[in-house]
NUVEX-847940 format. One record per residue: y negated, z, x of N, C-alpha, C in turn. Coordinates in pm, whole numbers, plus 50000, padded with zeros to 5 digits. Layout:
REM residues N
R   n_north    n_up   n_east   ca_north   ca_up   ca_east   c_north    c_up   c_east
R         Y       Z        X          Y       Z         X         Y       Z        X
...
REM end
This chain:
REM residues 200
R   n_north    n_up   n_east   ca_north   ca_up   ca_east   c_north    c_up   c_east
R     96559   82682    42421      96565   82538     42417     96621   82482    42546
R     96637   82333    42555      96646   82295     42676     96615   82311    42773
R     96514   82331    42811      96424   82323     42881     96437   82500    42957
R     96433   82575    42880      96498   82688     42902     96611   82720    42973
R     96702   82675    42905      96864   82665     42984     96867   82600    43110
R     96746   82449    43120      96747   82418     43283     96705   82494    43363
R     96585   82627    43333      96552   82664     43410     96618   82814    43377
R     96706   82856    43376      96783   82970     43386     96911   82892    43503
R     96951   82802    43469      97047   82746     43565     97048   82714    43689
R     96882   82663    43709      96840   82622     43841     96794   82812    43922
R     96779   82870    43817      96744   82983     43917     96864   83050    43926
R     96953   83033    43871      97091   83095     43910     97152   83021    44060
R     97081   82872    44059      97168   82750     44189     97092   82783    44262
R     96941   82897    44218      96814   82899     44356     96864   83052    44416
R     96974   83145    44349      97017   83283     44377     97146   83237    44472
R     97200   83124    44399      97300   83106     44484     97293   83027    44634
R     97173   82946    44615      97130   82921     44770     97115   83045    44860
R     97022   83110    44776      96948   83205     44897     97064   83260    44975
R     97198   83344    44866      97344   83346     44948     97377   83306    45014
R     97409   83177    45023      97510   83065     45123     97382   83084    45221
R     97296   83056    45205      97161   83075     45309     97243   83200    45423
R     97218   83288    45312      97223   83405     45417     97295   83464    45535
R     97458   83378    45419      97576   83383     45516     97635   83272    45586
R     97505   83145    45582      97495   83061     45729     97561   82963    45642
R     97584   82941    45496      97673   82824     45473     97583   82723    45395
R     97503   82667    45517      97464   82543     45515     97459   82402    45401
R     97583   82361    45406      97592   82282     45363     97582   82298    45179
R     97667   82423    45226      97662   82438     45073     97532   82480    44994
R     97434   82528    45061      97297   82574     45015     97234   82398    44982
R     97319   82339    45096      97256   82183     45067     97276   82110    44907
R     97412   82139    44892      97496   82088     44800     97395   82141    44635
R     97410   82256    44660      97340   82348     44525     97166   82251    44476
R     97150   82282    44620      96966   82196     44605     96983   82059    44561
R     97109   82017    44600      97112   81829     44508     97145   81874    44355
R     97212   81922    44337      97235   81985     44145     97135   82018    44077
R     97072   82128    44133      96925   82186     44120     96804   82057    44105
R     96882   81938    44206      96719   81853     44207     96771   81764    44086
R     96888   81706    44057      96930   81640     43964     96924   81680    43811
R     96938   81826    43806      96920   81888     43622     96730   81874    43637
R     96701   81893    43751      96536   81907     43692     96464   81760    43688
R     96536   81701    43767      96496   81521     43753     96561   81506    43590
R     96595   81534    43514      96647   81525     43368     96572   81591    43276
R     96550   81769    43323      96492   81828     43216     96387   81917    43243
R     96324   81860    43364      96250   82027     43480     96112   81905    43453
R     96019   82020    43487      95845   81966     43460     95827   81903    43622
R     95732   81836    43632      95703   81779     43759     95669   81908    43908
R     95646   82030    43893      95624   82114     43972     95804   82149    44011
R     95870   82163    43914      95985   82232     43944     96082   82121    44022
R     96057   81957    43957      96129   81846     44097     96082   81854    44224
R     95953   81858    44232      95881   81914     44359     95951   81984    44453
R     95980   82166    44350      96071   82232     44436     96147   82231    44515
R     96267   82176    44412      96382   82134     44448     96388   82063    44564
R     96284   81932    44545      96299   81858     44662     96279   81914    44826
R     96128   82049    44775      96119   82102     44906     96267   82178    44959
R     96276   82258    44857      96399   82321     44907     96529   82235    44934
R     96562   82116    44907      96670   82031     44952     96618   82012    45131
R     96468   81976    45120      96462   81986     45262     96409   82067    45353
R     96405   82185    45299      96429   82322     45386     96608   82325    45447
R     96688   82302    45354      96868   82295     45354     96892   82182    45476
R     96811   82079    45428      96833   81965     45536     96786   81987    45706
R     96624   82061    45651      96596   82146     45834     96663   82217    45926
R     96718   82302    45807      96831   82392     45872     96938   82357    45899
R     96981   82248    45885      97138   82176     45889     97093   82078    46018
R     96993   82068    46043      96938   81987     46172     96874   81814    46165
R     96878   81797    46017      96884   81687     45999     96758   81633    45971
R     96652   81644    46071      96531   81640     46041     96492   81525    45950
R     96529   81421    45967      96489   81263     45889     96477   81304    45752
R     96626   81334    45713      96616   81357     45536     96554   81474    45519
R     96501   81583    45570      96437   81714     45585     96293   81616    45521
R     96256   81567    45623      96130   81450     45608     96101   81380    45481
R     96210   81296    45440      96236   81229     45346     96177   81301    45180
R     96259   81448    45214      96275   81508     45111     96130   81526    45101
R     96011   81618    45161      95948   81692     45165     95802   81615    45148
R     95841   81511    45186      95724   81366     45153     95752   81313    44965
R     95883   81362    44921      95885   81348     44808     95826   81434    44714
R     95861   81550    44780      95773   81685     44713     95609   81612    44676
R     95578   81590    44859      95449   81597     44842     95360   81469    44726
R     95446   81401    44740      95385   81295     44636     95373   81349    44494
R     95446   81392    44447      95454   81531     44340     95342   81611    44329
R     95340   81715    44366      95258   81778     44421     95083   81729    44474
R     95093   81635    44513      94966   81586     44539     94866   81534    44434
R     94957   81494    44297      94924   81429     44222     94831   81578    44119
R     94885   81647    44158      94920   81836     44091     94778   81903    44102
R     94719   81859    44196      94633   81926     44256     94669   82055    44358
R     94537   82107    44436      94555   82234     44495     94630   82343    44472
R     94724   82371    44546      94854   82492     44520     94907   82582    44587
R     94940   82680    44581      94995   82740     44704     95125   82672    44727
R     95181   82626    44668      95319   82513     44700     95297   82399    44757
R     95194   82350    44758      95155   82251     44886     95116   82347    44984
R     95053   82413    44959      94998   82457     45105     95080   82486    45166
R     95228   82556    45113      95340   82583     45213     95381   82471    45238
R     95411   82361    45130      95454   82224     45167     95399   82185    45345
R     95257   82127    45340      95233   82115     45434     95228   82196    45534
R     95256   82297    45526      95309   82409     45678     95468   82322    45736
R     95509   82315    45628      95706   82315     45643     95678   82161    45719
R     95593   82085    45644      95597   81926     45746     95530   81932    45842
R     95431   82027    45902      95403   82059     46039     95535   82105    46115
R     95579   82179    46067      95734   82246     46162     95797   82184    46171
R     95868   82030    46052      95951   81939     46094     95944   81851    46210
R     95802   81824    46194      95761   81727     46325     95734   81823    46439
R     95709   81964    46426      95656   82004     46591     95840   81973    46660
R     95911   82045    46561      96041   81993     46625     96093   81877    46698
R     96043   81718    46603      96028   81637     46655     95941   81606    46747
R     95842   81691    46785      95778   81670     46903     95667   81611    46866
R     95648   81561    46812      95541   81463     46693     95429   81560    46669
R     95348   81583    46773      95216   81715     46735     95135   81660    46708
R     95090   81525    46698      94966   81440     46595     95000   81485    46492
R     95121   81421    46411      95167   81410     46269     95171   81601    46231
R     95181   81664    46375      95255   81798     46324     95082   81854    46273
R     95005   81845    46376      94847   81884     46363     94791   81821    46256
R     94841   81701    46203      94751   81663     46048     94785   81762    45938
R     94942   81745    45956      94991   81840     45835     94959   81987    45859
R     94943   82058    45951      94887   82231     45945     94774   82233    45911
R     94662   82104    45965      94550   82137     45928     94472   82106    45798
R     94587   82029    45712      94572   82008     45591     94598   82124    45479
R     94707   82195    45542      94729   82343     45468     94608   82448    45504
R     94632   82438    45614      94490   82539     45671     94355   82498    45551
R     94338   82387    45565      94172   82340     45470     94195   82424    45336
R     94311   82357    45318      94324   82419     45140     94336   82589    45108
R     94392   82580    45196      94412   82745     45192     94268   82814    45225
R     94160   82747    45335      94007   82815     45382     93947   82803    45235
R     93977   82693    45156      93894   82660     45097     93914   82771    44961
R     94035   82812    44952      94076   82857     44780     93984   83008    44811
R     93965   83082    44646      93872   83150     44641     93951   83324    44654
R     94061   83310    44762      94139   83436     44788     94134   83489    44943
R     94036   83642    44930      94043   83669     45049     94126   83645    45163
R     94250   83691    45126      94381   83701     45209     94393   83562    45242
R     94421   83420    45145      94444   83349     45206     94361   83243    45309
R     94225   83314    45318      94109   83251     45363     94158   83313    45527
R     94177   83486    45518      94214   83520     45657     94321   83497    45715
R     94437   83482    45641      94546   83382     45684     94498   83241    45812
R     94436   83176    45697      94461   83032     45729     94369   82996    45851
R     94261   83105    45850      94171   83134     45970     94225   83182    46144
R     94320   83271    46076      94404   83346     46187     94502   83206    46218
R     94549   83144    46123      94683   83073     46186     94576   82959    46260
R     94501   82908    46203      94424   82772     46305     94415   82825    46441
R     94361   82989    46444      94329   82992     46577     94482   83031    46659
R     94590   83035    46580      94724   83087     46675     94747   82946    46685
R     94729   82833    46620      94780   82709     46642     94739   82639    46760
R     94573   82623    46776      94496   82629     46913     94541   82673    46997
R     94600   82828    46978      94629   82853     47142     94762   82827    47167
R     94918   82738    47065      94987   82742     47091     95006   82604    47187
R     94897   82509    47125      94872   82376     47161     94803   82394    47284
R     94786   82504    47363      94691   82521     47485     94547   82452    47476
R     94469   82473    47327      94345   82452     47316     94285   82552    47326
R     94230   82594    47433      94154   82739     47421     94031   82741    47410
R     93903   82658    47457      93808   82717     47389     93816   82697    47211
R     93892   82624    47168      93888   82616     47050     93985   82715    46950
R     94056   82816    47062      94148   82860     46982     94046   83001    46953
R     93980   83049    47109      93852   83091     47112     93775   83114    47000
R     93690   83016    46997      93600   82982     46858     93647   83035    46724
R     93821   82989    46726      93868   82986     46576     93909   83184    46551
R     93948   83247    46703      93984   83386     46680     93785   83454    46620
R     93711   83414    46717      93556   83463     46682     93560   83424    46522
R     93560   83326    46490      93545   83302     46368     93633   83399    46260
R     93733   83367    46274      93852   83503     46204     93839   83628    46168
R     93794   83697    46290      93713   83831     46340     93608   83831    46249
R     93481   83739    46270      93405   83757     46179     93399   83787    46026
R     93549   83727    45973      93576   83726     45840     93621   83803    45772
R     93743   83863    45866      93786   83963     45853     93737   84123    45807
R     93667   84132    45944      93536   84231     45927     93420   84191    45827
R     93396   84109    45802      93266   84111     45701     93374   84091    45576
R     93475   84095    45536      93546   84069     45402     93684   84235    45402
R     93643   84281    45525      93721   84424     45517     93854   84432    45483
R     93909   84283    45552      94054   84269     45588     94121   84320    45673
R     94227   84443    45685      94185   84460     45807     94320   84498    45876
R     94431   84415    45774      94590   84366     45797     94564   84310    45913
R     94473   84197    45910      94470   84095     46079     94413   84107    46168
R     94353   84241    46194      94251   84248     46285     94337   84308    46427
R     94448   84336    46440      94511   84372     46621     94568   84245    46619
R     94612   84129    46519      94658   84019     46531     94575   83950    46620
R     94410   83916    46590      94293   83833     46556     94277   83901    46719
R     94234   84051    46750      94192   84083     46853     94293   84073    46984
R     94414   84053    46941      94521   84006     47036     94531   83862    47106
R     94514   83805    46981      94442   83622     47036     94352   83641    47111
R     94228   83668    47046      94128   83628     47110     94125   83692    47248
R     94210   83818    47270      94218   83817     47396     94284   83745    47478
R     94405   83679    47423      94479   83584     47519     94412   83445    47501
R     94321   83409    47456      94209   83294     47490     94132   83306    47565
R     94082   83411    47609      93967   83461     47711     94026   83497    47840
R     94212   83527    47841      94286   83565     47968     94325   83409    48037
R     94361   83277    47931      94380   83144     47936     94289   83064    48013
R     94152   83118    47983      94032   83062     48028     93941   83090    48136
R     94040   83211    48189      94010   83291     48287     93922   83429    48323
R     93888   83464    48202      93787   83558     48142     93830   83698    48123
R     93910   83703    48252      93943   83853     48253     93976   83982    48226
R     93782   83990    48237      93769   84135     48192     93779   84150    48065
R     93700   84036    48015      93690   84064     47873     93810   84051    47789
R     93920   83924    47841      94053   83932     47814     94117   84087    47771
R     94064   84151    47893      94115   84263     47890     94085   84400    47836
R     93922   84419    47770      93910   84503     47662     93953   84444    47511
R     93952   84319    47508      93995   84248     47351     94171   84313    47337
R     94293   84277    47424      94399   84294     47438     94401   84465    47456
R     94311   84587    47481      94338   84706     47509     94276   84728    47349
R     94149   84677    47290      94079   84713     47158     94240   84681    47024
R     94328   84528    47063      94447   84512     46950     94528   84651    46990
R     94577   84670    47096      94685   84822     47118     94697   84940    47018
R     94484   84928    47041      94450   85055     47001     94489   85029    46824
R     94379   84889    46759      94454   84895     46646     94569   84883    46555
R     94677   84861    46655      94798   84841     46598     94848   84954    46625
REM end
């Protein structure tokens, strides 16, 4: 049916982005994502305009053009918000933290990570619980919040190990040592950072 054919077409314009992506041609990855957003504004379900829109302003980030990057991705989210809880917002709001840290904008950038972070602590998937645990506390220490980046690696650690994750644990023990080296804490800096070595 219709509906079919839009979405065989748009994933043929989403194969042909990833290309031009690859081999740096910009604009044209731009160009594809307006076609892509236009057949699904006609015949695509409300998740798949969403897409599009994010990915028009992923094309637009990368082309430098942060505003319409913005534009786009606030369109998603209105979409999407209406959608409920997703892993496509949750990346959503990662991608509008990165637009603004660019812009320098680390209020606006810190609402939007820590809005992905919630959703993601909150959903009922190990992995993405230790994810979103690990990234709060890399975000803390990128923002030079350290007892809090602190807190958030202890916390991580804890989860990790009591949920027998154990992908993030020279990640988790690598932070938390460079929170305790930040804060002046040495020694202990310095068995946390010798304990990640060992597990990686």
């Amino acid at each position: 049916g219709r509906d079919r054919d839009c979405h065989n077409i748009v994933s043929l314009y989403l194969n042909l982005d990833s290309f031009y992506t690859e081999i740096g041609d910009i604009k044209k990855s731009r160009d594809l994502n307006r076609q892509s957003l236009e057949l699904n504004q006609r015949f695509g379900t409300p998740k798949r305009i969403a897409a599009s829109h994010q990915n028009l302003g992923i094309a637009y980030s990368r082309m430098g053009d942060i505003a319409h990057a913005i534009d786009e991705y606030l369109l998603a989210l209105t979409i999407l918000d209406d959608l409920g809880p997703s892993r496509g917002l949750i990346n959503l709001y990662y991608s509008l933290a990165n637009v603004y840290i660019e812009m320098e904008d680390m209020t606006q950038a810190e609402l939007f990570f820590m809005k992905g972070i919630r959703m993601a602590d909150s959903s009922k998937s190990i992995q993405n619980q230790a994810f979103a645990k690990t990234s709060m506390a890399s975000w803390y220490l990128d923002i030079e919040k350290y007892p809090e980046a602190l807190g958030s690696f202890e916390e991580a650690l804890d989860f990790i190990t009591e949920n027998q994750f154990m992908v993030l644990l020279s990640t988790v023990q690598a932070g938390k040592g460079q929170a305790l080296f930040e804060l002046g804490r040495l020694a202990e800096a310095e068995k946390w950072l010798k304990d990640a070595l060992t597990t990686s």
